[in-house]
NUNURO-77555 format. One record per atom (N, C-alpha, C): y, z, x; residue in three letters. Coordinates in steps of 0.05 Angstrom, whole numbers, padded with zeros to 5 digits, always signed. Each point is the difference from the previous one (the first is absolute). Layout:
! residues N
YZXALA/...
***
This chain:
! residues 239
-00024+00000+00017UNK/+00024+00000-00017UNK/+00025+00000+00018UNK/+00023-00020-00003UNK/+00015-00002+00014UNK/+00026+00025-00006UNK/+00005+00008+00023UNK/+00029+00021-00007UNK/+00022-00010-00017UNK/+00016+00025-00012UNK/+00012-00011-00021UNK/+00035-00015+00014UNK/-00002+00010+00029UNK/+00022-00008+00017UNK/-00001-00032+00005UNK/-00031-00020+00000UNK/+00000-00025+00002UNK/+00009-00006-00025UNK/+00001+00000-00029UNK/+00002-00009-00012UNK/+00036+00002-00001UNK/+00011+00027+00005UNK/+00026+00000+00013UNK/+00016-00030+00016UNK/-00013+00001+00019UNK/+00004-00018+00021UNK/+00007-00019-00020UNK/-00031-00012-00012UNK/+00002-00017-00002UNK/+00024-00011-00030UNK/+00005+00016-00010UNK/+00026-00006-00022UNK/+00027-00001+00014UNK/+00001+00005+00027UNK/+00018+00006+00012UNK/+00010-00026+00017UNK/-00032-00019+00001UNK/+00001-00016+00016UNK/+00008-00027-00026UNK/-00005-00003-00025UNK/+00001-00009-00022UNK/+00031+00000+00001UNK/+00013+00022+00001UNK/+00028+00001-00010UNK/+00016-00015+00021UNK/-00010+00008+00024UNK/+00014-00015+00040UNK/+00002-00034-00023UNK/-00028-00010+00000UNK/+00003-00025-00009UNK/+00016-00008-00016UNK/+00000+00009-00017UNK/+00027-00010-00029UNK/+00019+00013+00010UNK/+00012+00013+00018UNK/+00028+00008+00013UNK/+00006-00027+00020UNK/-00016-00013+00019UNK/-00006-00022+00013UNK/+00003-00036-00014UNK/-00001+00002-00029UNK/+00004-00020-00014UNK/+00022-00009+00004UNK/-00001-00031+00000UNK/+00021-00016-00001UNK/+00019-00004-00015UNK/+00016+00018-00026UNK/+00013+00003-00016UNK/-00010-00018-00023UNK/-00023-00011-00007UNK/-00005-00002-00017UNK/-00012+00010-00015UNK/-00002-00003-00035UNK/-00006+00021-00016UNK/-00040-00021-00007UNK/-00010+00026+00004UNK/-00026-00020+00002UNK/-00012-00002-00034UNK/+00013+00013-00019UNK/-00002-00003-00022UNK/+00015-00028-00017UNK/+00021-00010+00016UNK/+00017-00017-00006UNK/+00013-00021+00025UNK/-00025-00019+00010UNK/+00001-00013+00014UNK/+00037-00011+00005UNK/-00002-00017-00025UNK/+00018-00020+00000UNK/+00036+00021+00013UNK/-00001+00018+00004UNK/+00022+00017+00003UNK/-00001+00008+00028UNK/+00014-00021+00016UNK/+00004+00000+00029UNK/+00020+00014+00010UNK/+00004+00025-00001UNK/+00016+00005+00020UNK/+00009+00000+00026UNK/+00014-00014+00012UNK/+00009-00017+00027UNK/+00009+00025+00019UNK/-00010+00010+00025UNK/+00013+00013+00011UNK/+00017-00016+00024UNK/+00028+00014+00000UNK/+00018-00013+00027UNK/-00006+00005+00030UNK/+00010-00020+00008UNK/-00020-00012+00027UNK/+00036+00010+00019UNK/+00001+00031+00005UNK/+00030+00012+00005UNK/-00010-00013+00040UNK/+00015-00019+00003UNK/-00002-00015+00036UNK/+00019+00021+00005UNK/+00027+00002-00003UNK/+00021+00025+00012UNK/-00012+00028-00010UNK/-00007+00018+00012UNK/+00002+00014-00026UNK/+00031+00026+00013UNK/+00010+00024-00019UNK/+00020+00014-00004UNK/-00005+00022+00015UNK/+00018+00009+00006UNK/-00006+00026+00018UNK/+00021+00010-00008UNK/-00008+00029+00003UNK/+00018+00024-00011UNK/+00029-00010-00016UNK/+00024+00013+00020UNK/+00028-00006-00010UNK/+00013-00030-00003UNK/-00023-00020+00005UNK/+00011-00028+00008UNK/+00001-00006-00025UNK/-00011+00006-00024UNK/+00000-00003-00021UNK/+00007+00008-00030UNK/+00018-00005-00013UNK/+00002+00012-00024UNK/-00019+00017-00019UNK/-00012+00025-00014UNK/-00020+00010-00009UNK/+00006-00021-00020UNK/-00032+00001-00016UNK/-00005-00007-00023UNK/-00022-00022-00004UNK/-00013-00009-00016UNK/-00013-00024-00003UNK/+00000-00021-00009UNK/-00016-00016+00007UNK/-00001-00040-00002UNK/-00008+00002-00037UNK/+00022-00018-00011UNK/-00009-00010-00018UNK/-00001-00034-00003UNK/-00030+00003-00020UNK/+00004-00034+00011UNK/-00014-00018-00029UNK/+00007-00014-00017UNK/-00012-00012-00011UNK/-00004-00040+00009UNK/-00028-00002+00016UNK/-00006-00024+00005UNK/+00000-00014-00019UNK/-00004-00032+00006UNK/+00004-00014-00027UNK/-00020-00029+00016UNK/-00023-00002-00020UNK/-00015-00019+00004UNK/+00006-00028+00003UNK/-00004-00012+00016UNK/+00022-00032+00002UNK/-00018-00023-00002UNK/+00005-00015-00009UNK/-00013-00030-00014UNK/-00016-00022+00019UNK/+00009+00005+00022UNK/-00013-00016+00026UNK/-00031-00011+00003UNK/-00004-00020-00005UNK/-00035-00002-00013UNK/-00020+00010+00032UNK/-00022+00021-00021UNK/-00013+00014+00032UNK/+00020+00019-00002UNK/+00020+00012-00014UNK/+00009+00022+00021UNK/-00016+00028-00021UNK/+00002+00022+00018UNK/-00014+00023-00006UNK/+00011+00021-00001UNK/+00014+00011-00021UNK/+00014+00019-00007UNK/-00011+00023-00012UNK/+00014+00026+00000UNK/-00001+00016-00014UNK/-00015-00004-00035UNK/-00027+00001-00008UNK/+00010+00001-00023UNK/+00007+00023-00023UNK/+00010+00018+00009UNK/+00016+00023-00014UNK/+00025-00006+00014UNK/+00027-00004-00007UNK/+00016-00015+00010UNK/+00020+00026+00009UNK/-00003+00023-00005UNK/+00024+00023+00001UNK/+00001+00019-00022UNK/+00019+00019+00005UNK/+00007+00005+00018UNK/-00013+00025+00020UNK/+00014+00002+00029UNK/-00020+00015+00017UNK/+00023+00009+00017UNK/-00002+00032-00006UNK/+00007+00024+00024UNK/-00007-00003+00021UNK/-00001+00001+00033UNK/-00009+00001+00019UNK/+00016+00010+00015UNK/-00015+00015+00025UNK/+00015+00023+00011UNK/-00006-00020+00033UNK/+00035+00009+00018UNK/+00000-00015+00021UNK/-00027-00009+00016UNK/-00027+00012-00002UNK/-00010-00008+00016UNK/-00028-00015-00011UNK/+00017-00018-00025UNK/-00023-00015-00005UNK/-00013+00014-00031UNK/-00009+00032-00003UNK/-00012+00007-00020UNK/+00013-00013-00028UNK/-00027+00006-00017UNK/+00013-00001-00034UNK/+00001+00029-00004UNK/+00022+00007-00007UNK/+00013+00023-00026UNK/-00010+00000-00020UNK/+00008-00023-00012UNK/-00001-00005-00032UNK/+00004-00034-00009UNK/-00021-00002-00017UNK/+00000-00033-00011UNK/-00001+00009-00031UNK/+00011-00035-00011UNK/+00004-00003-00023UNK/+00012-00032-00017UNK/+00004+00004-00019UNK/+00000-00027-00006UNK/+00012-00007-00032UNK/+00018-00021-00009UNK/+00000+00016-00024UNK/+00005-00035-00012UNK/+00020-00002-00020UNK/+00009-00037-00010UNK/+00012-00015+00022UNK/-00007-00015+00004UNK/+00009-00024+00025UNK/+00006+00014+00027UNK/-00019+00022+00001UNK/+00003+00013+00025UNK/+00011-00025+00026UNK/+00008+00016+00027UNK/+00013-00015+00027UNK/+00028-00021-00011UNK/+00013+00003-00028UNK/+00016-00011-00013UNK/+00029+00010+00010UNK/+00019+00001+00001UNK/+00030+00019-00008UNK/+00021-00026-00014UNK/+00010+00024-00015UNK/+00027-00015-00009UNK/+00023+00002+00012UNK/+00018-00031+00011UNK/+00023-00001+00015UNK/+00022+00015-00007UNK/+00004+00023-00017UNK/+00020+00008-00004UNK/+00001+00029-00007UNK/+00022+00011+00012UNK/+00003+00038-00003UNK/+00025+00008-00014UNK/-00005+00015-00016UNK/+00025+00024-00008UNK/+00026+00009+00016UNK/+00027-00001-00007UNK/+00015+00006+00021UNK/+00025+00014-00010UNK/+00015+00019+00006UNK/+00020+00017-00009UNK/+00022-00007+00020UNK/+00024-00002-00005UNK/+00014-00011+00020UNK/+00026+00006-00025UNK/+00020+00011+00012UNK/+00019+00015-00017UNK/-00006+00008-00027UNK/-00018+00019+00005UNK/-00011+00015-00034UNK/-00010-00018-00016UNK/-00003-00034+00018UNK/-00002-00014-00027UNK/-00037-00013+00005UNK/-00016-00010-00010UNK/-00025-00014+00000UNK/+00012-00018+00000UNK/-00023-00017+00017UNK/+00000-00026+00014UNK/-00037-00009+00010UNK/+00008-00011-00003UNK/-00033-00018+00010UNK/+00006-00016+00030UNK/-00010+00007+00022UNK/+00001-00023+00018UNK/-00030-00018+00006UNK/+00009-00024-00010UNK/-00022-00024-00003UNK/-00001-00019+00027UNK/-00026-00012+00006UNK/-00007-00009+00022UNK/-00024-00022-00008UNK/+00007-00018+00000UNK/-00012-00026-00008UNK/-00005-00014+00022UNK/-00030+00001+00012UNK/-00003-00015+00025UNK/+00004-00034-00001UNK/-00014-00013-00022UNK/+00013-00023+00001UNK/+00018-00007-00005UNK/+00028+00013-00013UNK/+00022-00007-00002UNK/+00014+00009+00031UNK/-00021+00007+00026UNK/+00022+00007+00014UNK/+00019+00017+00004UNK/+00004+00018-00021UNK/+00023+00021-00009UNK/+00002+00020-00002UNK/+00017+00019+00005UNK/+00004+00031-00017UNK/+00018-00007-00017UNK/+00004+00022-00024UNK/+00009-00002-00017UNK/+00006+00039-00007UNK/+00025+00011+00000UNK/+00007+00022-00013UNK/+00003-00005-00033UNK/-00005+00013-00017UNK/+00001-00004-00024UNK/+00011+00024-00021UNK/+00028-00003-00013UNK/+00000+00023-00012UNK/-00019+00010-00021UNK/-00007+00015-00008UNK/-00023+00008-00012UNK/+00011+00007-00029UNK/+00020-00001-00006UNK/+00021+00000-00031UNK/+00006-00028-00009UNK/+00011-00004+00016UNK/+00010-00029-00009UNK/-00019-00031+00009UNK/-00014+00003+00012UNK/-00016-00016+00014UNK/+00017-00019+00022UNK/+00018+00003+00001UNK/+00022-00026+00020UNK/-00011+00012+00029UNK/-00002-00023+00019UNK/-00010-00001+00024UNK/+00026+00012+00024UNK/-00001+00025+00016UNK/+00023+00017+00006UNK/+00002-00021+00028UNK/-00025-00002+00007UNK/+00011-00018+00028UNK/-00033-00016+00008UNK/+00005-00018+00013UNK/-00026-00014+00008UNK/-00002-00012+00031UNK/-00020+00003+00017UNK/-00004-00012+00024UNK/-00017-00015+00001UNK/+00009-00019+00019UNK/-00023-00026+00001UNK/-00002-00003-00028UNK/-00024-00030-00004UNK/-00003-00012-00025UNK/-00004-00028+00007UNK/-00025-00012-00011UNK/-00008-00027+00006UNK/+00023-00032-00013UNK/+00008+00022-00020UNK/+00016-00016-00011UNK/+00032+00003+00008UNK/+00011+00012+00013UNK/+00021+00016+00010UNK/+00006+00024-00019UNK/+00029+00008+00005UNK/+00004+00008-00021UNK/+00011+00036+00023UNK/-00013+00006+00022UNK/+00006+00021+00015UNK/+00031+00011-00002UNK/-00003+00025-00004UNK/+00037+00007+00005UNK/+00000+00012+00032UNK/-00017-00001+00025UNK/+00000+00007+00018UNK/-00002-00028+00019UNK/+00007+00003+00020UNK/-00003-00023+00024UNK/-00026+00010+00015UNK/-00018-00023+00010UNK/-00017+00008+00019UNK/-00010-00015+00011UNK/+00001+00000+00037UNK/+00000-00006+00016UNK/-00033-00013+00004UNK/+00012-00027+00009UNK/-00037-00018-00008UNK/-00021+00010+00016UNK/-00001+00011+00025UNK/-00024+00015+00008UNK/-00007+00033-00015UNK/+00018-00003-00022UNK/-00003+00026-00021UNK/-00021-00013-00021UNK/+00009-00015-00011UNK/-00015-00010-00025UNK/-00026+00007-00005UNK/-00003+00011-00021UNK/-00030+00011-00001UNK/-00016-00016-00027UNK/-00015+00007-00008UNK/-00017-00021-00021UNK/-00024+00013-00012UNK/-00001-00006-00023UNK/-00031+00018-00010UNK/-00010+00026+00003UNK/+00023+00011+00005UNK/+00012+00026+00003UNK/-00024+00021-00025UNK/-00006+00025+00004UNK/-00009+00023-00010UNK/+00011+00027+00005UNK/+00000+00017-00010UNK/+00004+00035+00000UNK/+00026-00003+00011UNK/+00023-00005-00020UNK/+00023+00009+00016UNK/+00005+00031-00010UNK/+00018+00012+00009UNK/+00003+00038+00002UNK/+00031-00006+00001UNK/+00013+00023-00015UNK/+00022+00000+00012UNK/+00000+00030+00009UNK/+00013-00006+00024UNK/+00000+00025+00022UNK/+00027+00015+00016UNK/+00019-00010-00029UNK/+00024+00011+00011UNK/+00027-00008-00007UNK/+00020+00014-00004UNK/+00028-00009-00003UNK/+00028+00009+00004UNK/+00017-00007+00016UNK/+00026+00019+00012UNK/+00019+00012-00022UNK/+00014+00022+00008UNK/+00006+00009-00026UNK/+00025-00008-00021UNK/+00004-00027+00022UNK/+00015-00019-00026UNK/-00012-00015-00017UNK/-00019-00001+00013UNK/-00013-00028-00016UNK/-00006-00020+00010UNK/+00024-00007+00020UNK/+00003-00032+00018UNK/-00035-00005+00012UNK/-00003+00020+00012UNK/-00033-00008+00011UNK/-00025+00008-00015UNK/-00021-00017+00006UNK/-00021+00014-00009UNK/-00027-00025+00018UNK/-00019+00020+00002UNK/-00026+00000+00014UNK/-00028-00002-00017UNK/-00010-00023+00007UNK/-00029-00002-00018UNK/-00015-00005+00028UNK/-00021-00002-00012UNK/-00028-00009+00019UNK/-00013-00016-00013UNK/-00017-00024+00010UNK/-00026-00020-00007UNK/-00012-00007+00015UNK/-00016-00011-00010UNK/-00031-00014+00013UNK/+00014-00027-00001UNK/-00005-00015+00015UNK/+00009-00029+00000UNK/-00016-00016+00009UNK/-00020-00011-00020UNK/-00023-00027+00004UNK/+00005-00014+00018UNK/+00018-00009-00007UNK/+00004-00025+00013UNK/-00012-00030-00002UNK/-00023+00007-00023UNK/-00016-00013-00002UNK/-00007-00001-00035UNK/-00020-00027-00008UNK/-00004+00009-00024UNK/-00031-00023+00003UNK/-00004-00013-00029UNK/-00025-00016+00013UNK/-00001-00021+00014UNK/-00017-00001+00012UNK/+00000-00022+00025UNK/+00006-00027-00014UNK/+00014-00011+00010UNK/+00018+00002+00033UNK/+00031+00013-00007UNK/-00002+00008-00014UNK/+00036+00013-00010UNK/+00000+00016+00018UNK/+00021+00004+00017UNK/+00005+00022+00027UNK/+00021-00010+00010UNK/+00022+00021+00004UNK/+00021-00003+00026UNK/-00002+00007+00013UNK/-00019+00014+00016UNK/-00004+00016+00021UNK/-00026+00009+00006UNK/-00007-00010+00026UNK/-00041+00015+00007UNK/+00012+00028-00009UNK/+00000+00015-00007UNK/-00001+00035+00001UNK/+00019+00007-00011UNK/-00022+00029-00016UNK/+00017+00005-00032UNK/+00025+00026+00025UNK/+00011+00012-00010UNK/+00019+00020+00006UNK/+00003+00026-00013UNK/+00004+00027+00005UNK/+00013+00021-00014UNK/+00028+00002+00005UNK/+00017+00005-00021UNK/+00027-00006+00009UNK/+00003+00028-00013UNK/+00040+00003+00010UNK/+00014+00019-00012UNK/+00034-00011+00004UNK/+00001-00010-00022UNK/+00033-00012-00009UNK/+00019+00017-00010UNK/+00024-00004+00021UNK/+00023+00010-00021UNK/+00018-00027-00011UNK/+00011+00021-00020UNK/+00019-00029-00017UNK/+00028+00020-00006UNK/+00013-00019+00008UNK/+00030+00002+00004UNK/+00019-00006-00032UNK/+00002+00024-00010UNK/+00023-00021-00022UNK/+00017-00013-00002UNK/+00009+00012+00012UNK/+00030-00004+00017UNK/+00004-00025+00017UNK/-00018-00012+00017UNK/+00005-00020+00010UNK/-00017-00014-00011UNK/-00022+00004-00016UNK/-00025-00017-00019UNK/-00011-00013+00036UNK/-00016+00017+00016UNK/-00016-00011+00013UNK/-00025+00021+00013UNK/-00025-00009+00004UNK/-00018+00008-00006UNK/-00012+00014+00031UNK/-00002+00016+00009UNK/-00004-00003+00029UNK/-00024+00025+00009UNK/-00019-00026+00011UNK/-00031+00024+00018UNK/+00006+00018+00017UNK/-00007+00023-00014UNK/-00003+00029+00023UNK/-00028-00005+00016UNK/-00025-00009-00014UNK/-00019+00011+00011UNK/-00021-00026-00012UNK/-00011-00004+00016UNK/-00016-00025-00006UNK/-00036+00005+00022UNK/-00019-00004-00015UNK/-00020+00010+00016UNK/-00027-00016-00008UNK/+00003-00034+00015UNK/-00017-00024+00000UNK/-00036+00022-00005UNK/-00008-00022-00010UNK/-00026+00009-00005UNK/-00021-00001+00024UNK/-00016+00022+00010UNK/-00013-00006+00023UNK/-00022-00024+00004UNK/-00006-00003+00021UNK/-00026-00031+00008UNK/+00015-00015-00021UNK/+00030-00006-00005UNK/+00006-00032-00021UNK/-00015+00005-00023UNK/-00008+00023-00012UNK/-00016+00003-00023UNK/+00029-00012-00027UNK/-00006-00017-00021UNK/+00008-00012-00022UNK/-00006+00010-00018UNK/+00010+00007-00027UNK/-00016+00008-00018UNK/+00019-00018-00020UNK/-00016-00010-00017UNK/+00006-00021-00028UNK/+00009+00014-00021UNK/-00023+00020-00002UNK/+00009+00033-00023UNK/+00004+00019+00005UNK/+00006+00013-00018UNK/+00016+00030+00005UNK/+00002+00013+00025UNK/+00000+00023+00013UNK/+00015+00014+00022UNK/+00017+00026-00009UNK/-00003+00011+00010UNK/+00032+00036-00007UNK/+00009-00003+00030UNK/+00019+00013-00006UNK/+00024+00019+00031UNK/+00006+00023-00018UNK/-00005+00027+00018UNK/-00006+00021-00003UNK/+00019+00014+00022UNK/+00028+00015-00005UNK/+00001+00012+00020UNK/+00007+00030-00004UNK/-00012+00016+00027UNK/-00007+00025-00003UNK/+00028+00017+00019UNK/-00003+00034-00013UNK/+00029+00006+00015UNK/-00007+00006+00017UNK/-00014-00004+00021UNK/-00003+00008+00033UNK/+00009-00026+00008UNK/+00004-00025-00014UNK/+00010-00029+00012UNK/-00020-00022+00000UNK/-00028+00024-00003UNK/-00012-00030+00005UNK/+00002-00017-00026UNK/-00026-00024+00002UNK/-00003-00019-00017UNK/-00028-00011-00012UNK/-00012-00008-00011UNK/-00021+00003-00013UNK/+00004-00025-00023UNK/-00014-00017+00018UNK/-00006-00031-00011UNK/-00023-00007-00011UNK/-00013-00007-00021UNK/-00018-00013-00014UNK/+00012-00030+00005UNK/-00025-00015+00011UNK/+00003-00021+00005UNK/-00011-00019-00025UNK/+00001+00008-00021UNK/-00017-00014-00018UNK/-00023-00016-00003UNK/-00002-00029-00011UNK/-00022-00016+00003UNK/-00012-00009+00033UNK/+00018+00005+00022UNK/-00003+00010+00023UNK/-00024+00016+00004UNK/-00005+00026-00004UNK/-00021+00015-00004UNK/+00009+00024+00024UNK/+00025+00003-00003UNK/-00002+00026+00023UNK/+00027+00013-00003UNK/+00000+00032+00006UNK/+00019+00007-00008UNK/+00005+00015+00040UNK/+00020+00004+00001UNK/+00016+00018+00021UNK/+00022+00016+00000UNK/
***
């Protein structure tokens, strides 16, 4: 009769195994959770606390092999899952956020194929000011190695206390479907806009690494220790 300590072991050695699993759920094949492949990884103070959020998004490329649970997924800097989930048109977002700006609501809208931002009063619907635009139409000037295109996640991140200035951030494609592109490599930017002189001018601009492109979506993320925190979108890599 074997001791009751092997049978120990051996539940112990049962559990090692399913701690050892590849993040998949073996009850529910089709539900791949992807773990990140972190090449840099973060050390201590070099980094802002907190965690990766990320909803992937499966792409049409015939042969290609995606996720099929599409998002969304917690992950902590060094690669782990936190937490997954998934819900209507998961790895989706909508171009546009909520905005208060003299006591009053406002919508700022971001239309990648139109090229454009768009401030929006949120009472009256009239357009407060607009940059770029495929069609024209900009109340800012901007300088042709500025021009951005197919633009995602703009933020606004600031304003002087007249008013005259104010600071957003975007992702900037650069790209859309092939062959539509002004540029090998998408960008994270951070623009100010001048009222006062109506011209548009880069603080901070941060090319995408290896010439990586992305067609779709992308965020700029920035944190108060300074850094920055790029999702490279249909790219497939964030930094």
């Amino acid at each position: 009769m074997k001791p009751k300590y092997a049978y120990a072991l051996g539940a112990l050695s049962a559990l090692a195994n399913v701690a050892s699993a590849d993040l998949r759920f073996r009850s529910r094949p089709e539900l791949a959770i992807p773990r990140l492949n972190i090449r840099t990884p973060a050390y201590g103070h070099a980094t802002e606390k907190g965690l990766i959020f990320i909803t992937p998004y499966e792409g049409f490329a015939e042969g290609h092999q995606g996720p099929t649970q599409p998002g969304a997924y917690i992950i902590r800097d060094d690669g782990e899952l936190v937490w997954s989930g998934t819900g209507f048109h998961a790895g989706w977002g909508a171009n546009f956020r909520p905005e208060t700006w003299d006591g009053k609501q406002y919508l700022r809208v971001f239309q990648g194929t139109l090229m454009g931002f768009m401030d929006i009063n949120g009472t009256s619907g009239q357009v407060t000011w607009q940059l770029g635009g495929y069609r024209g139409g900009s109340d800012f000037e901007i300088a042709e190695t500025e021009v951005f295109a197919f633009e995602h996640h703009a933020r606004f991140r600031g304003r002087s206390l007249d008013g005259s200035l104010e600071t957003i951030s975007f992702f900037d494609n650069g790209a859309h479907s092939a062959p539509v592109q002004i540029r090998p490599y998408s960008r994270a930017r951070v623009v100010q806009l001048n009222h006062t002189s109506g011209v548009a001018t880069s603080l901070r601009t941060y090319d995408a690494p290896d010439g990586l492109s992305a067609r779709t979506q992308g965020s700029v993320q920035l944190f108060p220790n300074g850094n920055v925190f790029v999702d490279w979108g249909e790219a497939g890599a964030v930094t």
